[in-house]
N, C-alpha and C positions, 0 to 999 in steps of 0.2 A: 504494500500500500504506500502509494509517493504521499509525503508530507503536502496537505496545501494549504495556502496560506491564505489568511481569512480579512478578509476586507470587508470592512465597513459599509453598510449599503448592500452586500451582495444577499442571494437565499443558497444555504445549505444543506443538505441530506446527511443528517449525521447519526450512527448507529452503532452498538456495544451490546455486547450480550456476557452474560456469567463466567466465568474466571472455571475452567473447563468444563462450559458448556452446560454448568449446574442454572437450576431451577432461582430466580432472583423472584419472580413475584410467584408466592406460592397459596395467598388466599384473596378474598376481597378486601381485606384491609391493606392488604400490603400494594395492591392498584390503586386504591383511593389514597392512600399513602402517598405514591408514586405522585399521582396526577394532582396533589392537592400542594408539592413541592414544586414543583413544575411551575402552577401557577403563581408561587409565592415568590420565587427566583428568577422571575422576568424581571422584576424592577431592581434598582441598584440602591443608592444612597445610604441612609442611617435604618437600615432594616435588621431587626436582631436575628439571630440564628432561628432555622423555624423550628425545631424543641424547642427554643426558650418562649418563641411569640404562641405556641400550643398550652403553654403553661399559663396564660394569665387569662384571668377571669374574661367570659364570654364577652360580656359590654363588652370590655378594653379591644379584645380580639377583631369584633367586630365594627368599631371605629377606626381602627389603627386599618383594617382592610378597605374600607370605603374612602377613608382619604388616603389611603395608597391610590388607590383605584383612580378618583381625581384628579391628582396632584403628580403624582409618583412618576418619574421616569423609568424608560423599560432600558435595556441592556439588550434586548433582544424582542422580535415579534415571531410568536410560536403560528406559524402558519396549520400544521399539522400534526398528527403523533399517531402512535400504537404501542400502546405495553402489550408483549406476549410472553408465554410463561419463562422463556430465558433470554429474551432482548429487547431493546425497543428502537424504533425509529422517530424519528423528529424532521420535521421540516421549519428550517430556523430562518432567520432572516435578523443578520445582526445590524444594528442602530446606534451603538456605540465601540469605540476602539476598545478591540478586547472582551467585548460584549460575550462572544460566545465561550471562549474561553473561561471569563467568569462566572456564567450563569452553568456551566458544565460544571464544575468544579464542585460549585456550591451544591446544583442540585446531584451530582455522583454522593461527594463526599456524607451528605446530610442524610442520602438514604441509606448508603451503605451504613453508614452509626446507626440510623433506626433497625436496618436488618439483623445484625450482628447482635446488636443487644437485645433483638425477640428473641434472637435463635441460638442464642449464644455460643456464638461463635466471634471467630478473631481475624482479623489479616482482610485481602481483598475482597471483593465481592466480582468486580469486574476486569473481563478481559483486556488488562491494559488500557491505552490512551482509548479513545471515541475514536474514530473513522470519520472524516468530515470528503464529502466529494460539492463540488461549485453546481449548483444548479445555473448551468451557461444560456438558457431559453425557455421561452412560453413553453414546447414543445414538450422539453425537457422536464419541465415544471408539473405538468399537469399529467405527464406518466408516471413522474414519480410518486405527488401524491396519489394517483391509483394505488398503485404496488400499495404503496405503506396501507390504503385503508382497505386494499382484499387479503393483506397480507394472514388476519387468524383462518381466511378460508384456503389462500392457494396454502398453509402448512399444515392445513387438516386440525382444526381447532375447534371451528365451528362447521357447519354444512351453509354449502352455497346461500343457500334460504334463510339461513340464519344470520348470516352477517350482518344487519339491520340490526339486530339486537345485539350485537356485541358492546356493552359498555366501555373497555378500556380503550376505545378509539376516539380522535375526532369526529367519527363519521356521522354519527348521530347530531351534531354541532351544523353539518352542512346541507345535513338533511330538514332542518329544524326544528328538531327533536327535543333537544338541549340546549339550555343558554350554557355558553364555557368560556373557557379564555384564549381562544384560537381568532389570530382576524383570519376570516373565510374569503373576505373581499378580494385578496391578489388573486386567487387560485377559481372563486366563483363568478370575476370579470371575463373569463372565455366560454363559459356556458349562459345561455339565453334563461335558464332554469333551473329549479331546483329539480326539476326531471329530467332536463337535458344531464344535467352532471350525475343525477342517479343513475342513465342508462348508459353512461359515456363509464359509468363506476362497475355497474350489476353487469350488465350486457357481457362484461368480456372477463368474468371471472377468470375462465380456463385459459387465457391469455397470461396470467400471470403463472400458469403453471407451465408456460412455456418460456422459462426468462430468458432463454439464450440470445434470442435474438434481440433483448433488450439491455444486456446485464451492464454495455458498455456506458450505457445512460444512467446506471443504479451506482456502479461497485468500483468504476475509476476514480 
């Protein structure tokens, strides 16, 4: 995998999975978990570690996120994502120098301490650094977030039919299913619809179980 180097402004495909191939999200907490870090680690500034901001009283929690939400600067715009039971994938779009960089670190480091201290256990949790490739086009763009969001189906997680229901995606987000913290706008300005983008999504499931002739768009 060539090092690439991450500029300001661009959108990236960045992806990691468990430190030999082990199991990293292994119930529903441990997704909500996931996706609840995720959201908390877009913004930068004077934000305390998210154990410490989980420990104080609900008000507090819940003020301290609304004028985050306001006010807050991001480090990064999550365009997309999927937790599966030993990786996940992101579609990032960094907004500040160093942006992704930081907002990885924070959200790796902050889960792996919550993992390690359910399951007690010690040392890594993930396959070395994140894998980051340049999202270089619309084209580009809009395949990959397919992949990422048929991704529990082309690995046999859920059944084609069931994809719609898979919670630990943004799919549900685009579908408008869910309010989340993904902006949908880059990726939903090339479809006319929210049906245009579900059959441009559902249509060509078995398409992603044929990645080869796309892998050079996913894994450079």
């Amino acid at each position: 995998m060539r090092k690439t180097i991450i500029a300001t402004g661009e959108i990236y495909h960045l992806f990691n999975r468990g430190i030999e191939k082990r199991t990293i999200f292994s119930d529903k907490r441990d997704y909500n978990r996931a996706m609840q870090t995720l959201d908390f680690y877009r913004f930068f500034g004077a934000i305390p570690p998210f154990s410490e901001f989980l420990r104080m009283e609900k008000e507090k929690r819940d003020y301290f996120i609304s004028q985050l939400k306001i006010s807050g600067e991001k480090l990064v715009e999550i365009l997309c994502f999927c937790l599966m039971p030993n990786h996940f994938h992101l579609l990032i779009k960094q907004l500040q120098d160093d942006g992704i960089k930081i907002f990885m670190s924070n959200f790796c480091n902050s889960y792996t301490k919550y993992f390690n201290l359910k399951k007690e256990r010690v040392g890594p949790l993930l396959q070395g650094g994140y894998k980051s490739v340049l999202i270089e086009d619309n084209n580009q763009l809009i395949h990959v977030s397919r992949y990422i969001h048929i991704n529990p189906a082309v690995s046999f997680i859920v059944k084609n039919e069931n994809l719609i229901n898979y919670p630990y995606s943004s799919l549900p987000e685009y579908l408008g299913n869910r309010v989340g913290f993904c902006n949908t706008s880059e990726i939903m300005s090339s479809f006319s619809s929210i049906q245009d983008f579900k059959s441009f999504t559902f249509d060509q499931i078995d398409y992603g179980k044929r990645l080869d002739s796309v892998k050079h768009l996913l894994m450079e």
